[in-house]
N, C-alpha and C positions, 0 to 999 in steps of 0.2 A: 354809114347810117348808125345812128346809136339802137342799141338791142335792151329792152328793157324785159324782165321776168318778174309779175306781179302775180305773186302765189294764190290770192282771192280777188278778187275785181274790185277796186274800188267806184265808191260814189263820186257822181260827177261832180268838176270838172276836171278830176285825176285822168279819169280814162281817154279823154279829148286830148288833155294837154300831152300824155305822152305821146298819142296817136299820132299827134302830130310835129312832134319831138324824133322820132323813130319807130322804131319797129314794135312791138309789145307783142310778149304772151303770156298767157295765162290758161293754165293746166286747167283741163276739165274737173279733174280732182286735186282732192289735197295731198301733196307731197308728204311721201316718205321721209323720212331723215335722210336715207341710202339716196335715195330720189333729189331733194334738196344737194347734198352733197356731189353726187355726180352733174348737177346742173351747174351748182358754183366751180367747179372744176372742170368743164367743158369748152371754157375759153366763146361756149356761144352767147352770152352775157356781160352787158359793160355794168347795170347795176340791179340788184335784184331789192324789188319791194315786200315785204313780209310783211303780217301779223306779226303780234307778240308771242302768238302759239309756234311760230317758225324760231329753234333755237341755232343759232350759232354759235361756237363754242372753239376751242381751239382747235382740235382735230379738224374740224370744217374749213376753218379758215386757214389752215396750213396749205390745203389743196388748194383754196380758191385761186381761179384768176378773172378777177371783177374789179372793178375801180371801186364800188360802192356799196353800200346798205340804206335803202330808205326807209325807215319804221312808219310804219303807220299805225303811231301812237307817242304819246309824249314820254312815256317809261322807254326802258329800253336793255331791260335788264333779262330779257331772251339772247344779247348778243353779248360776246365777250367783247368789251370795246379793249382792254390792253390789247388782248391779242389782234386784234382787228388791225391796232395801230403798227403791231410788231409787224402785221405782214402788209403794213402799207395800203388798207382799206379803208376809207369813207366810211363814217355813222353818220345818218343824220335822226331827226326826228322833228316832232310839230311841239313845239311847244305854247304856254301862254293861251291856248285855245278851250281847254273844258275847265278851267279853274269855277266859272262860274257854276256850270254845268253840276259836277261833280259835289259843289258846297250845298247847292241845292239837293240831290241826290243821300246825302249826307244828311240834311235836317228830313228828308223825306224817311228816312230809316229811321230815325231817332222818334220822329213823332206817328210813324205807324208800329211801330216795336212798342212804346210807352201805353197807347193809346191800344193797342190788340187788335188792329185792322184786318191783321187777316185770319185771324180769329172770329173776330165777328163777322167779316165777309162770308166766311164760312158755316156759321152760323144760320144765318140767313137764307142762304142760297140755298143748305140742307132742309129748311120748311122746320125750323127748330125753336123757332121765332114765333113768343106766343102772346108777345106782348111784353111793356118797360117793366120791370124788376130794381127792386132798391139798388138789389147786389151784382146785375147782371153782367157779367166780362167788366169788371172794377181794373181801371190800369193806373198808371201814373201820370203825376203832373210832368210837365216840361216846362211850366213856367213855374220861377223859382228853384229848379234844378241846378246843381253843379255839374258843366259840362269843364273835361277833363283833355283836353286835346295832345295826343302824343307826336309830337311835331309839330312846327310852325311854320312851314313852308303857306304858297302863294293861294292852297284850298283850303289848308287851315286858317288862314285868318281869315278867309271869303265864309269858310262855317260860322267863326266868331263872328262875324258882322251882323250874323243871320241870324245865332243863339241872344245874340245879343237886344235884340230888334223881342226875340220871346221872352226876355225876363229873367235870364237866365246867367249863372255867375262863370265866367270865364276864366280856367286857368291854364298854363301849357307846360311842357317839358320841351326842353330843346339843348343843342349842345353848348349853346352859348345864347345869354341874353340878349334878346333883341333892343335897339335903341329905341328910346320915344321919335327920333327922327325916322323912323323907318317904318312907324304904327299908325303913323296918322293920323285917321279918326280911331283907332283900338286905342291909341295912348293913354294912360292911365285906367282903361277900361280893362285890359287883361291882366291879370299877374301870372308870372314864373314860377315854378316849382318844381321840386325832385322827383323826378318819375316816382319814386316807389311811393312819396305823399298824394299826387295826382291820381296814384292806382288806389290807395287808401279810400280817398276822399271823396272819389267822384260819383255820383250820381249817374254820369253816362261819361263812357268813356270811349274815345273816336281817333279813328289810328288814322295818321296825315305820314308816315315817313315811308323813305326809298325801300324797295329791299335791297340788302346786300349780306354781306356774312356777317353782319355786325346784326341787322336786325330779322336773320331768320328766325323764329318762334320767339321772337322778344315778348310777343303776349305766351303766356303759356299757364301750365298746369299751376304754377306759383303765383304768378299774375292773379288768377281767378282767387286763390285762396287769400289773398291779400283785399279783395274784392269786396264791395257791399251786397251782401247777399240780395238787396234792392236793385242793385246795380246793373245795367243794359253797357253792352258792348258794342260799338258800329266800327265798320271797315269796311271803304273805300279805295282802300291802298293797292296792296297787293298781297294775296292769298297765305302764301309762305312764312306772312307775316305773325301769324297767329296760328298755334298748335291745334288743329280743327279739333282733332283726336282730342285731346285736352278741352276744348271749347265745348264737343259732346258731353263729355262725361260733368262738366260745370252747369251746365244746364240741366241735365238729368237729376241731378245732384242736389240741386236748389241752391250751388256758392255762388251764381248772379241768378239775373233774372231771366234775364232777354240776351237777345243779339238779334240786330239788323245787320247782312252785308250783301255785300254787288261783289267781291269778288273770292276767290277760293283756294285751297291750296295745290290745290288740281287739275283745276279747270279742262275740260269742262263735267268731271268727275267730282260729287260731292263726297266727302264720309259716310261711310255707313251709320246712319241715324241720324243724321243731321235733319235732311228733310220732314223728317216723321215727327219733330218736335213740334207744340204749339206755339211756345214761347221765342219763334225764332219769325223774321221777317228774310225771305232768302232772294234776290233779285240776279238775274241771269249778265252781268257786267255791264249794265246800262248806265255807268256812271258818264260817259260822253256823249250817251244817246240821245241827240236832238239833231234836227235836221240841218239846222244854220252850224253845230258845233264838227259837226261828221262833213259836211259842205269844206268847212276851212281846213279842218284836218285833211283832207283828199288834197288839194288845192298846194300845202305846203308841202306835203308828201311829195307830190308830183314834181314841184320846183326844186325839191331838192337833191331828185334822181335824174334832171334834166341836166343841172347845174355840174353835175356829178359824170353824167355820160361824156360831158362838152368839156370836161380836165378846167371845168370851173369849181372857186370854191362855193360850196352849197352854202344856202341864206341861214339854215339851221343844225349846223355842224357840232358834234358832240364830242370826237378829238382831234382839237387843232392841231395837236402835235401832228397826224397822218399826215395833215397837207402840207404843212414846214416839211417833213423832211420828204 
């Protein structure tokens, strides 16, 4: 019987279909690192499903004896996939499933960061509200805006579709120019540019790329000074990606304006004053958060730790090389 260890429970039809795949547990609490690590090295596990909060790393997986890793998220930069490979373990994850999600998520930050929603939310709610004012919480347009997209993957050009749709002038950074065959309907609608012109230039600036060691603090304390003191920040990405510390002190500061983001450098730990700013929109990682999008993510998660338990190759396999060799 296959043994599955799914460190938080997922949403149905994850928990059915392992159920009835094999065996499943899942800890009353959240595992230890120490705890994690003696469960992948107890041989009582064929593959274990994690969060992205679950790291594996090489020490971990030096000890492991599991066939597999199913992520339960499309990232998957909690796990060291080299070493994973070197010791002959499975990655999988869900891909192609919150692109919309997330683009959507992405103009929601942009146009409540520009527009001071939670500002005036707040506002309001405190009995502060005494009536319309010429000058009252005055924010910025977004139609007509230079959105600056750092990355061009499958959610940035789902946000270009969107910014697009408000009026707004699209340009990206990427390592290599994309083709017109490959843009679609964006074709001739976005142009390319050098990062450090896109950070110049932009009106709002919205982070689409991986992390990895190339783009830890790629936004940072320089970035900002490079910045339109007008200028709004959005990140969707992932936390790391941006120097919060540095992001603090740019806001504080008055070298942008705003920042909307969903996710953090710490998660689930903010910087010290991050929260307390007004000029910031902060959302708790809700960039996949929808019912139909968490439905399919369970659902592929699950097939891919079946796939994985049963010495099959899983439908969403992240390095091929494990299974070849």
């Amino acid at each position: 019987m296959s043994r599955f260890l799914v460190t938080v429970r997922l949403p149905e039809p994850a928990m059915t279909m392992l159920s009835e795949a094999g065996h499943v547990e899942v800890p009353a609490h959240r595992l230890t690192r120490a705890q994690l690590t003696d469960a992948c090295a107890s041989r009582e596990y064929d593959v274990v499903v994690p969060q992205l909060t679950d790291t594996f790393d090489d020490s971990l997986l030096a000890s492991a004896a599991i066939r597999g890793i199913s992520n339960y998220a499309v990232g998957y930069d909690n796990i060291d996939v080299a070493a994973a490979t070197r010791h002959g373990i499975l990655v999988g994850n869900t891909p192609g499933v919150l692109t919309d999600a997330t683009a959507d998520l992405a103009m929601l930050l942009m146009l409540a960061t520009a527009r001071r929603c939670v500002e005036a939310d707040a506002f309001l709610r405190t009995g502060r509200f005494t009536g319309w004012e010429p000058e009252l919480l005055l924010g910025s347009d977004v139609t007509g805006a230079e959105l600056g997209l750092v990355g061009f993957g499958r959610i940035a050009r789902a946000t270009a579709q969107r910014a697009l749709g408000f009026g707004m002038t699209v340009r990206y950074a990427s390592r290599r120019p994309v083709p017109d065959s490959e843009l679609g309907a964006l074709a001739g609608r976005v142009q390319r540019a050098p990062l450090d012109e896109l950070v110049r230039d932009s009106d709002i600036l919205s982070v689409h790329v991986p992390l990895n060691e190339e783009t830890h603090h790629l936004v940072n304390a320089t970035t900002f000074k490079a910045m339109k003191p007008s200028a709004i920040l959005i990140n969707t990405a992932r936390g790391p990606i941006v120097d919060e510390r540095a992001l603090v002190d740019a806001l504080r500061d008055g070298e942008i304006a705003g920042a909307g983001l969903d996710v953090y450098e710490r998660e689930p730990t903010v910087v010290d004053g991050l929260a307390d700013l007004p000029n910031t929109t902060l959302l708790p990682h809700l960039g996949s958060a929808t019912r139909p999008v968490r439905t399919t993510m369970a659902r592929l998660c699950a097939a891919n730790a079946i796939a994985m338990a049963r010495g099959e190759r899983p439908p969403h396999l992240v390095n091929p090389e494990a299974w070849r060799a």
